[in-house]
C-alpha positions as CSV (number, residue, x, y, z in Angstrom):
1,X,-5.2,47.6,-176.2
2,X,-4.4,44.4,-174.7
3,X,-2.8,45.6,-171.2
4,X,-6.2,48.4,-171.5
5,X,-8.6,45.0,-171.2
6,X,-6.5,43.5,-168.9
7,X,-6.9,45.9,-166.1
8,X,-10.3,46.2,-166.6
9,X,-11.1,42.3,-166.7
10,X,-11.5,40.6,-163.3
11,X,-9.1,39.1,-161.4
12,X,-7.7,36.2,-163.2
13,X,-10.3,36.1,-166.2
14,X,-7.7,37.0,-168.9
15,X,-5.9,33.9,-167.2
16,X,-8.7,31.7,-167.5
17,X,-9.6,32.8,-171.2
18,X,-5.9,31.6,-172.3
19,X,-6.5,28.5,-170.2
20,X,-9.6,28.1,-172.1
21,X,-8.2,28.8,-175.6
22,X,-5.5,25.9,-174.4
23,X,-7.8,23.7,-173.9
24,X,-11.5,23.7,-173.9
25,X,-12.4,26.4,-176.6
26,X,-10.1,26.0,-179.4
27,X,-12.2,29.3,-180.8
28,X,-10.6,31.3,-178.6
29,X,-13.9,32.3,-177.5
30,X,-14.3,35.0,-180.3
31,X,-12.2,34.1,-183.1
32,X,-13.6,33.7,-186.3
33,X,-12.2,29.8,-187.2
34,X,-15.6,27.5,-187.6
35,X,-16.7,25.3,-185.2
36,X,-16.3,22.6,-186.7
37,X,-13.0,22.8,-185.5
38,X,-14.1,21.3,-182.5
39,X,-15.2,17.8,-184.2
40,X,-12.0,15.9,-182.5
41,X,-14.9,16.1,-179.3
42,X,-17.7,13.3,-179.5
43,X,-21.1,15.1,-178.5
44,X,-20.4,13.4,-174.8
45,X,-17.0,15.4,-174.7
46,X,-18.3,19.0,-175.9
47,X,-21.3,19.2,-173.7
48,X,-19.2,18.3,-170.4
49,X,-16.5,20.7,-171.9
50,X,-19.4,23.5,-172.1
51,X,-20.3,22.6,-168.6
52,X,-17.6,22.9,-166.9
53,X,-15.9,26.2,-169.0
54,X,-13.9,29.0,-167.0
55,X,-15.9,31.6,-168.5
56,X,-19.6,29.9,-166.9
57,X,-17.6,31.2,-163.2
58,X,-17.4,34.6,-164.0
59,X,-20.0,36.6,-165.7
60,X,-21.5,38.9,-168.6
61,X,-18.6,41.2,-168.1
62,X,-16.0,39.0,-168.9
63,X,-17.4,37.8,-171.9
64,X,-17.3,41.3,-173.5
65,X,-14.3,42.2,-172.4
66,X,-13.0,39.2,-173.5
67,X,-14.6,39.6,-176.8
68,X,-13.2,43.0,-177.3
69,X,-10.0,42.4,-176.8
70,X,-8.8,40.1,-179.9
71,X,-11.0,42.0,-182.5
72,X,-12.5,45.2,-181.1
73,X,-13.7,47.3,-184.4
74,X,-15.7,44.2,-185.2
75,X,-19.1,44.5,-184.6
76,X,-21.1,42.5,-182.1
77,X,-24.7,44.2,-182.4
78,X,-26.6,46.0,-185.5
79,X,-30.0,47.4,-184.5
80,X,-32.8,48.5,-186.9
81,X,-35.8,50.9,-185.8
82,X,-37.3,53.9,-186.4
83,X,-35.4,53.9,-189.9
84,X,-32.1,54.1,-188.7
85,X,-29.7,51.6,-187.9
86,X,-27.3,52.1,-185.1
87,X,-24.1,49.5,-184.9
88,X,-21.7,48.5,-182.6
89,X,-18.7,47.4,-182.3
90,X,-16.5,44.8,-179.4
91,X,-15.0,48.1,-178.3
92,X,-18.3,50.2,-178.6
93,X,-20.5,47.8,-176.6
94,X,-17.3,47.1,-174.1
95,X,-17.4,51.1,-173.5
96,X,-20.8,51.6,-173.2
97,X,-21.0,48.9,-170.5
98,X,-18.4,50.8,-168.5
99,X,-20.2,54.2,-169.0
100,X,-23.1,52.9,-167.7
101,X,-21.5,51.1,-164.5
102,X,-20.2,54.6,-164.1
103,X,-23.6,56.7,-164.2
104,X,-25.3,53.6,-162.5
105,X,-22.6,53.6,-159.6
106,X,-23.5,57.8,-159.3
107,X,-27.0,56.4,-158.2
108,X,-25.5,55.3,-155.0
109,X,-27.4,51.8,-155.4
110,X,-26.4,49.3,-152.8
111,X,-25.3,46.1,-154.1
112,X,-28.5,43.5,-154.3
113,X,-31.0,45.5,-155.0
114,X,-33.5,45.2,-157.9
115,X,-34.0,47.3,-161.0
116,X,-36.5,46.8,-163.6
117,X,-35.5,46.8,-167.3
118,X,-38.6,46.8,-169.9
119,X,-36.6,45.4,-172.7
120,X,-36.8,46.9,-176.5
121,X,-35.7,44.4,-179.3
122,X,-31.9,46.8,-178.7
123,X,-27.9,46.7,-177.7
124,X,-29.0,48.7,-175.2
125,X,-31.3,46.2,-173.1
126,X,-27.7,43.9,-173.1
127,X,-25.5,46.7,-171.6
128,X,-28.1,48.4,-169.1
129,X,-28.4,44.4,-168.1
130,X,-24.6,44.0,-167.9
131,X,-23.9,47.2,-166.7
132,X,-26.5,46.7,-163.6
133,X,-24.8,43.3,-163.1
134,X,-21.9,44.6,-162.9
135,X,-22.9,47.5,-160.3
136,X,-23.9,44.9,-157.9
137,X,-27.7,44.9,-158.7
138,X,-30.6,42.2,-159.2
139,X,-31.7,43.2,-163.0
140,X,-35.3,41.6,-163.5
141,X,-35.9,42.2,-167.5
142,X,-39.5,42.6,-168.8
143,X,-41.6,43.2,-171.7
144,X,-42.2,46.5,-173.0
145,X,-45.3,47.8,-171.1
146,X,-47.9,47.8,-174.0
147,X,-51.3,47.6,-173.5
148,X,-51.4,43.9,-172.3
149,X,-48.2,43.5,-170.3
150,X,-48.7,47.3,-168.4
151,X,-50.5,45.6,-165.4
152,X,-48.2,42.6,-165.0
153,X,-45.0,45.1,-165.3
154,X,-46.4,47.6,-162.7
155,X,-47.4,44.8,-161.1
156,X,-44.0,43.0,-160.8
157,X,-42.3,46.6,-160.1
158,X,-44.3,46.7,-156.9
159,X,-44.2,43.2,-155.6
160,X,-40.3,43.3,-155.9
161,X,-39.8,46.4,-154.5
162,X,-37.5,47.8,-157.2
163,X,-35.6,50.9,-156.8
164,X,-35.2,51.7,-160.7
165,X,-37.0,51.6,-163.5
166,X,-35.7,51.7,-166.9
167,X,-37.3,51.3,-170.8
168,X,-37.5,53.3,-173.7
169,X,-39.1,56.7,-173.4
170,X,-40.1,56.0,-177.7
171,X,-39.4,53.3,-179.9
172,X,-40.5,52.3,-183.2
173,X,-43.1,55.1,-183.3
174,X,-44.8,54.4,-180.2
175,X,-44.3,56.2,-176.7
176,X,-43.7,54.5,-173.8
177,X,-43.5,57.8,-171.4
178,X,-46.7,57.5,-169.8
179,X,-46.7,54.1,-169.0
180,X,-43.7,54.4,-167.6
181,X,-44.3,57.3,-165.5
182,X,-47.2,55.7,-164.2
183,X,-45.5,52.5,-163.6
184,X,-43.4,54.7,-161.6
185,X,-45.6,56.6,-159.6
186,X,-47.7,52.8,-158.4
187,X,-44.3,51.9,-156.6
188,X,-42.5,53.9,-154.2
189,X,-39.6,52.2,-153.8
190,X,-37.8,53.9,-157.5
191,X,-35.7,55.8,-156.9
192,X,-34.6,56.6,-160.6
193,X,-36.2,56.3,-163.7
194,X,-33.8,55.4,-167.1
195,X,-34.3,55.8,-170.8
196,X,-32.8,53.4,-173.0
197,X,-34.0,55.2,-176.2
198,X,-36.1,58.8,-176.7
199,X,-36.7,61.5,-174.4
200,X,-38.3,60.6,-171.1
201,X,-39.4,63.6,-168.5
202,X,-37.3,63.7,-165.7
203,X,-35.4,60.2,-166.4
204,X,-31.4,59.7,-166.8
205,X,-30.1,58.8,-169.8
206,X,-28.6,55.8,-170.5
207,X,-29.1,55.7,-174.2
208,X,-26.6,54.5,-176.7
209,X,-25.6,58.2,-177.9
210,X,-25.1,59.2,-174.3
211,X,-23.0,56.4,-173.2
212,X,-20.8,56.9,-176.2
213,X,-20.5,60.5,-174.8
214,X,-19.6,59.8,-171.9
215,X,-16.9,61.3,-170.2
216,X,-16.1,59.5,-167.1
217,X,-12.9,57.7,-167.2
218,X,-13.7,53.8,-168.0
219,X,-13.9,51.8,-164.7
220,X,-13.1,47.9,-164.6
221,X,-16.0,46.1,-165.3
222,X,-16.4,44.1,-162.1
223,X,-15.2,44.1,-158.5
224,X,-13.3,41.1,-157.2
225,X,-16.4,39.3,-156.0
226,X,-16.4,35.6,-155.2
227,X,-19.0,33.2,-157.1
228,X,-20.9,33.4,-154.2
229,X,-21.6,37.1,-154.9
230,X,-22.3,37.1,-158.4
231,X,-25.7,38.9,-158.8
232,X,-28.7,37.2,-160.1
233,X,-30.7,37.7,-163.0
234,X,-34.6,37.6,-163.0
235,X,-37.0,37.9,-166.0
236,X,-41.3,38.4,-166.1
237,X,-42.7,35.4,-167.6
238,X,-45.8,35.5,-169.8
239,X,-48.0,34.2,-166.2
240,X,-46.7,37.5,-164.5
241,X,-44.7,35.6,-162.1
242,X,-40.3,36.5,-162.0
243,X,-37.8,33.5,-162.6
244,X,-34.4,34.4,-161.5
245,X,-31.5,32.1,-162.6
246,X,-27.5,32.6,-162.0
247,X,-25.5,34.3,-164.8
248,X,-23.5,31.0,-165.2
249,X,-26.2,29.1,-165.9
250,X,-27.3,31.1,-168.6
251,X,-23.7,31.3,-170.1
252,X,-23.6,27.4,-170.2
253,X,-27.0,27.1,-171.4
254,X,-25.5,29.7,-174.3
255,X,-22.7,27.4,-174.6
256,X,-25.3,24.3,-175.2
257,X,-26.5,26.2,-177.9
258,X,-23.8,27.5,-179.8
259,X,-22.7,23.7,-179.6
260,X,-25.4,22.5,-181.3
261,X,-25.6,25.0,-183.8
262,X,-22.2,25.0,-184.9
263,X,-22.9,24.0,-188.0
264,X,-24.1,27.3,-189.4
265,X,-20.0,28.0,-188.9
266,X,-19.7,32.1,-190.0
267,X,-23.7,32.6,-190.6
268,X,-24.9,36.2,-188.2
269,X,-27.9,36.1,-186.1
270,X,-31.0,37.6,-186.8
271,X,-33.2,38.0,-183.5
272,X,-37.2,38.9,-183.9
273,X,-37.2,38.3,-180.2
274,X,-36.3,41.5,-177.6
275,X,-33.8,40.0,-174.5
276,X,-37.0,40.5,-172.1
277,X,-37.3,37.0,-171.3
278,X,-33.9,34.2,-170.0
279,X,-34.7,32.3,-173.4
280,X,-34.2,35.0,-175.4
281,X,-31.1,36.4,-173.7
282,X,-29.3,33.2,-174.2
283,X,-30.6,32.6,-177.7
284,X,-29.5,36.4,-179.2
285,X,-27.1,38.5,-177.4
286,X,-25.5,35.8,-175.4
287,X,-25.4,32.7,-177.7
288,X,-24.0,35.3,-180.5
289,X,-21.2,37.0,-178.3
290,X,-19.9,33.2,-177.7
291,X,-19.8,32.4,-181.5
292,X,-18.1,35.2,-182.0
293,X,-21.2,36.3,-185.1
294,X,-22.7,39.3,-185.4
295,X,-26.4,40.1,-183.6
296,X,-28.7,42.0,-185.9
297,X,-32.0,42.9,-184.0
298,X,-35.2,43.8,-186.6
299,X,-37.6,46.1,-185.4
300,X,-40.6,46.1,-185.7
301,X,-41.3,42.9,-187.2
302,X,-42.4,43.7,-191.3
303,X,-42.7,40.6,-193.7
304,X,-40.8,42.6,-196.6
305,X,-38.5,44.2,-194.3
306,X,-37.4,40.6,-193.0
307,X,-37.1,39.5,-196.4
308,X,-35.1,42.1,-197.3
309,X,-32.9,41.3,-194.0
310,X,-32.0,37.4,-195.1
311,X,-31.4,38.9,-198.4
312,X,-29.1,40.9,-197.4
313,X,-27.5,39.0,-194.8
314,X,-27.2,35.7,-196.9
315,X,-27.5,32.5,-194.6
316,X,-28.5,33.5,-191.2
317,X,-28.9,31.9,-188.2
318,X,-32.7,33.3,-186.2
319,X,-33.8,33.8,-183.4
320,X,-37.5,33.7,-183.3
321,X,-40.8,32.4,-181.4
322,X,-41.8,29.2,-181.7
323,X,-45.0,30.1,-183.1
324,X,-44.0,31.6,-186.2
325,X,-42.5,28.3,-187.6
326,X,-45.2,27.4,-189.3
327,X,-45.4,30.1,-191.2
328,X,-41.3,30.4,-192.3
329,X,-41.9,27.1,-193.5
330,X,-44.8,28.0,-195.4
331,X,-42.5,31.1,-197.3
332,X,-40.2,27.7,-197.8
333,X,-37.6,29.7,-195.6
334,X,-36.7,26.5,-193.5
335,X,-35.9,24.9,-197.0
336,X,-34.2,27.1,-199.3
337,X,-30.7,27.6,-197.5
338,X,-32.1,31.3,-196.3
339,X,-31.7,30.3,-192.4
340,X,-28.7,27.9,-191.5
341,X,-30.2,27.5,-187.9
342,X,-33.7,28.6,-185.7
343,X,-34.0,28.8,-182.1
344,X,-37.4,28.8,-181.5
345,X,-38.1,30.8,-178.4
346,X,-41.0,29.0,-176.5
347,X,-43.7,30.0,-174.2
348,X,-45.7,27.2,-172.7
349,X,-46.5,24.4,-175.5
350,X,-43.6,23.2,-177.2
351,X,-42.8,24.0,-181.0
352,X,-45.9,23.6,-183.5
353,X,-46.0,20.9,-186.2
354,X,-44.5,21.8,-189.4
355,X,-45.7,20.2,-193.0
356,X,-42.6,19.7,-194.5
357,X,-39.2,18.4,-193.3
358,X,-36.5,21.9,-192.7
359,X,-33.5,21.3,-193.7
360,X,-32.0,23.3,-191.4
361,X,-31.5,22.5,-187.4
362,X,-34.2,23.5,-185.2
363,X,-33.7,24.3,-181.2
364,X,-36.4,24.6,-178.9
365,X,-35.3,27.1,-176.1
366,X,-37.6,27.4,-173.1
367,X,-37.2,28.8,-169.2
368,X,-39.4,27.5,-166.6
369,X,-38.5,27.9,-162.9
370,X,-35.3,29.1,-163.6
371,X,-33.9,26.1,-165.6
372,X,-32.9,26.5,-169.0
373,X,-33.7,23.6,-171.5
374,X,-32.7,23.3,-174.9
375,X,-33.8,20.4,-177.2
376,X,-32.7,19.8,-181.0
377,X,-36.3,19.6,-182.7
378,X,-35.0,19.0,-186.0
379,X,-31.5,18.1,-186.5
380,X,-30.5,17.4,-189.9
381,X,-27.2,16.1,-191.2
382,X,-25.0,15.1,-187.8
383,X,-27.5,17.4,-185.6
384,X,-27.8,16.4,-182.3
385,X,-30.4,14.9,-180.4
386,X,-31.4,15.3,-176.7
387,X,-32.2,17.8,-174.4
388,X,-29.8,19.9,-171.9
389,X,-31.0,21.5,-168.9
390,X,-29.8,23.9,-166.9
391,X,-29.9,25.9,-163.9
């Protein structure tokens, strides 16, 4: 298994990740000792250690691959819709990733240009993103196109100039075929249309079931390229305009965060926010393949059916927008032990007021211009204080 990563890791990454467990990451990047491991590190220490880690030079694919290869038939991601849950593991995600570089690379794109991906609350949203990556391409992620975000989506698909188009033909009971077609047919420049979930007419199909069917031999996650080369990563912001930030920068900023959050120690992470936007990105899939926890998305968002979720996962860290603080506070769930940590996920204004005092630490994550901030709202018990910005 381990000489199997090896090749397909790039160039000196597997070097760098033993470097790292040496000396900067005493994790090991994805082992499952608690961070407070680390506390030998004043604050100071750990945030210019995050800063300045090998794995911030390289990019999404080296963090699964390196994540796969110490515990692969662990799972990374759990999703929930439609009344089925689909899981997967190191290993799974690692060999989707690689299926889809393969069926993206049949495309014949040429490296740098842009693809569209209207982001369901899904694994799949983090390996079309990685696998595009990966191919050489400019990913821009975006909402779902529902009835308010169609315009701004179509929109953005024609200013850019996008030569794919990718979302889920159906999910959680609605269709997203029309829309998408549509979308589609307003800008000329696609090329080829992708499902991530459902049947979509006429579109290729890069769903989880598929990928796991692939037969293609695996290919090596990434080229040789220098840092210079390493693609970018844009995102659709609630004003319709498209922030694009480095994949290093939101790896560090992911780093930040599982720093000041290592106090929930072996707690999963509970996302009620799809990776459509840079905040959540780093708060779910990113920030949860670095602690080495488990990423549960819920889908759609049902009070009883989240209840039922904490139950059953016992302390959780969540992933949520900042707007719906007030109310987990009013349900006492930012008192009773239920949530070990929250990112609040914010658009515009910062976090609201809350009545009563969490006990639990509270991040504000927010992207504007293509810097990512992170600032501990509430940081009980040794949290830290401050903001960290990056871009």
């Amino acid at each position: 298994m381990d000489c199997a990563f090896d090749r397909y890791c790039p160039a000196g990454t597997v070097a760098a990740l033993r470097v790292a467990d040496l000396r900067s990451d005493p994790r090991k990047l994805v082992e499952k000792e608690s961070m407070t491991a680390r506390a030998a590190f004043s604050d100071g220490e750990d945030a210019a250690l995050a800063r300045a880690h090998p794995l911030t030079l390289f990019g999404f694919d080296a963090l699964i691959a390196g994540a796969a290869r110490p515990r692969p038939g662990a799972m990374a991601f759990r999703d929930e819709h439609d009344g089925e849950a689909d899981e997967a593991t190191y290993a799974d995600l690692y060999q989707r990733v690689g299926a889809g570089l393969s069926l993206l690379r049949a495309f014949d794109f040429v490296r740098g240009e842009r693809v569209l991906i209207c982001c369901p609350p899904s694994a799949q949203s983090f390996v079309l993103l990685t696998a595009a990556l990966a191919a050489g391409l400019d990913p821009v992620l975006a909402p779902l196109p529902l009835p308010y975000s169609r315009d701004a989506v179509a929109n953005a698909a024609r200013a850019l100039k996008v030569s794919g188009l990718f979302g889920p033909g159906r999910f959680c009971g609605l269709d997203f075929e029309t829309p998408l077609l549509e979308i589609a047919a307003d800008a000329p420049s696609i090329r080829l249309i992708g499902t991530l979930h459902g049947a979509l007419d006429g579109a290729a199909d890069f769903s989880s079931r598929s990928l796991a069917a692939e037969a293609t031999p695996r290919v090596r996650l990434d080229d040789d390229w220098g840092a210079d080369e390493r693609r970018l990563i844009g995102a659709l912001d609630d004003l319709g305009q498209v922030d694009f930030t480095t994949q290093g920068a939101l790896l560090g900023a992911a780093l930040d965060l599982v720093r000041m959050t290592r106090a929930a120690g072996d707690a999963p992470v509970l996302s009620l926010c799809a990776p459509s936007s840079l905040a959540a990105l780093v708060a779910g899939p990113l920030a949860a393949l670095l602690a080495g926890r488990p990423l549960h998305f819920l889908a759609p968002f049902k009070s009883a059916r989240f209840i039922e979720t904490l139950d059953a996962l016992g302390p959780t860290r969540l992933v949520a927008p900042a707007s719906i603080l007030p109310d987990l506070g009013r349900a006492g769930l930012l008192t009773n032990g239920a949530l070990v940590s929250v990112t609040a996920v914010c658009n515009g204004a910062g976090a609201p007021r809350l009545d009563a005092e969490p006990a639990c630490p509270i991040i504000e994550l927010r992207v504007a211009g293509g810097a990512v901030s992170l600032r501990a709202a509430h940081a009980p018990a040794h949290g830290e204080k401050g903001a960290a910005a990056r871009k």
